[in-house]
C-alpha positions as CSV (number, residue, x, y, z in Angstrom):
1,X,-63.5,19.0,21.2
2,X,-67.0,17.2,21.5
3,X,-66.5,15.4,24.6
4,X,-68.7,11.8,24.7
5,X,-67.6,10.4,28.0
6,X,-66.1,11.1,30.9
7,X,-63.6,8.5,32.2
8,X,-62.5,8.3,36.2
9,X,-58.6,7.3,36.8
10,X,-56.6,6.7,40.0
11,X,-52.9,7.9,39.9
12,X,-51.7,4.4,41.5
13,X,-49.7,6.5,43.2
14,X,-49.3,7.5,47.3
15,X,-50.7,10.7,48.1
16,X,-47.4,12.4,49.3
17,X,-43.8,11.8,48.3
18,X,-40.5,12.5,49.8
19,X,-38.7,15.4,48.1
20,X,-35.5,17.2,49.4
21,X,-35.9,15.7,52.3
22,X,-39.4,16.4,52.9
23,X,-43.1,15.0,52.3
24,X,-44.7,17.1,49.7
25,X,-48.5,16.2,48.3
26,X,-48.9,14.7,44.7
27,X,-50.8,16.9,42.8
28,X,-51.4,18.1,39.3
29,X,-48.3,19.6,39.1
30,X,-46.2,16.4,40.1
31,X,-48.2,14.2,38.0
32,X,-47.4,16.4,35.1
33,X,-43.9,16.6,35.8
34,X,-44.1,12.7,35.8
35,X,-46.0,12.7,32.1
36,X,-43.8,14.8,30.9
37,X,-40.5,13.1,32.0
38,X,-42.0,10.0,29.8
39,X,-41.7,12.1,27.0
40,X,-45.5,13.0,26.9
41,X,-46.4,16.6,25.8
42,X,-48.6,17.2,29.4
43,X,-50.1,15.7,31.7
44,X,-52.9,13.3,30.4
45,X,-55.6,14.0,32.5
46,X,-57.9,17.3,32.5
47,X,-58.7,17.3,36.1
48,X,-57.2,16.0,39.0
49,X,-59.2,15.5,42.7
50,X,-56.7,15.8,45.7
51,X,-57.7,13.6,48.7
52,X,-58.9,16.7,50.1
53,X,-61.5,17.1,47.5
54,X,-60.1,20.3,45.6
55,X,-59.7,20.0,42.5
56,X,-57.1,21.2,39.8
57,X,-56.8,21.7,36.4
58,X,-54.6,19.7,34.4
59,X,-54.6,19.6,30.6
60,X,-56.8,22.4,29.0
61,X,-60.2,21.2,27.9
62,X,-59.6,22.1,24.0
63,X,-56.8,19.1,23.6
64,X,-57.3,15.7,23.9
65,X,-56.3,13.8,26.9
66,X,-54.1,11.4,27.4
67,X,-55.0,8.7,29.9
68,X,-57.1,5.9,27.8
69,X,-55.5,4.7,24.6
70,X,-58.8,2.4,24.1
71,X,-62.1,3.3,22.6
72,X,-60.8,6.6,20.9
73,X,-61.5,7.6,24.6
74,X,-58.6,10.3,24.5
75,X,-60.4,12.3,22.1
76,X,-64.2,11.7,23.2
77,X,-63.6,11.2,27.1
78,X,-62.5,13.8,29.4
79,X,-60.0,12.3,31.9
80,X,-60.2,13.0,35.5
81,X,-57.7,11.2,37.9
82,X,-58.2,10.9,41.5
83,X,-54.3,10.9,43.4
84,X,-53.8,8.2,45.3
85,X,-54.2,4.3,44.9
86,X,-57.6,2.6,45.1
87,X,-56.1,-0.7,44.7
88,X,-54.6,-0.3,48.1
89,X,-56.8,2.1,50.1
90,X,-60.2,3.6,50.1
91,X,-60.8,6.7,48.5
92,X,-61.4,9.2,50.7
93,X,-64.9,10.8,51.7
94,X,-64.0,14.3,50.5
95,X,-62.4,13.1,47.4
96,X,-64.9,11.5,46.5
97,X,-67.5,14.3,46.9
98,X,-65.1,16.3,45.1
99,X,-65.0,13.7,42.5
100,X,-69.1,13.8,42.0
101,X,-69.3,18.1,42.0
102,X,-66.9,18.3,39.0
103,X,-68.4,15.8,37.4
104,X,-72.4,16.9,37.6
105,X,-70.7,20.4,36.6
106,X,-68.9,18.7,33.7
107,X,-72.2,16.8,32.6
108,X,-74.1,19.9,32.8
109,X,-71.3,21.9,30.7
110,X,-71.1,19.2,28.2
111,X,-74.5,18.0,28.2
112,X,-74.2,14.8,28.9
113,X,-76.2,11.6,31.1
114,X,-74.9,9.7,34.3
115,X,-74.4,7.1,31.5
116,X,-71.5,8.6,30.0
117,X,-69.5,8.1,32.5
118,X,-67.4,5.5,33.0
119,X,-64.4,3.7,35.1
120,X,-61.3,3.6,33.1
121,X,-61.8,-0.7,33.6
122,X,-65.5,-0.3,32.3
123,X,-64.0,1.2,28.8
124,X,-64.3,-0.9,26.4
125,X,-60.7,-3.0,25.3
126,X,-59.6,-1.6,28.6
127,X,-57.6,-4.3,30.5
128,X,-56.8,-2.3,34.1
129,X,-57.9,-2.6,37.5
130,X,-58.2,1.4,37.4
131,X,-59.4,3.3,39.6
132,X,-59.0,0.6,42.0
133,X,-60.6,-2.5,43.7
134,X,-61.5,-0.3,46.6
135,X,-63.1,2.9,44.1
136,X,-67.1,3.1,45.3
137,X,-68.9,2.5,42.0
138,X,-71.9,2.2,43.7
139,X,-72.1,4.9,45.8
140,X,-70.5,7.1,43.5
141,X,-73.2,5.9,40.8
142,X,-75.7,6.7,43.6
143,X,-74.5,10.0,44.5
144,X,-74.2,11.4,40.6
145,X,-78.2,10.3,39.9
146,X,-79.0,11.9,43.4
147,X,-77.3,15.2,42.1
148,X,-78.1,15.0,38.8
149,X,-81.6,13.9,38.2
């Protein structure tokens, strides 16, 4: 794949669910299962930041993604999605330093600019709030030049 873009996601989803009787974390795993149970072949994202900051691998780098029908940005734009929903809440401090290391390491892998990165509402023809009302564009703008320059 020759990657263009990067594209940021929320899940819009909580951060823990109740299973057999338990909470369990959403993760990579969980959102897959939820992908694939729509019929999808994966999960749509490449990477996924838990609100911890870790993040995990999703669908392998050499297929396209998944997770922005718009812009040909499935084929051109890696997908990252951060769990949890930035409509509702802020995203957390770790998660979103997370968020900023695996994207200057993606930039740098890729060779790419701070410019090619973009909100999932910011793609062009893209009619969604994602990654949320509460996301930090600004400071996570800030924090990408500050690592990357």
């Amino acid at each position: 794949m020759e990657w263009q873009k990067i594209v940021i996601h929320h899940a819009a989803s909580p951060t823990e669910v109740r299973r057999f009787g338990k909470q369990v974390p959403v993760n990579a795993a969980m959102i897959r299962e939820w992908h694939t149970t729509k019929g999808w072949s994966d999960i749509g994202y490449h990477f996924v930041i838990l609100p911890d900051g870790r993040c995990e691998a999703g669908r392998p780098l050499y297929r396209p993604g998944a997770h922005c029908n718009v812009g040909q940005r499935n084929f051109i734009g890696i997908g990252i999605c951060l769990v949890g929903n930035f409509s509702e809440t802020k995203v957390p401090d770790a998660q979103l330093a997370g968020l900023v290391k695996k994207v200057v390491q993606l930039l740098e892998a890729f060779k790419l600019g701070v410019g090619d990165v973009e909100l999932h509402r910011d793609v062009p023809g893209a009619a969604t709030e994602c990654p949320g009302k509460y996301f930090p564009e600004d400071i996570f703008k800030q924090e990408l030049e500050a690592r990357f320059s």
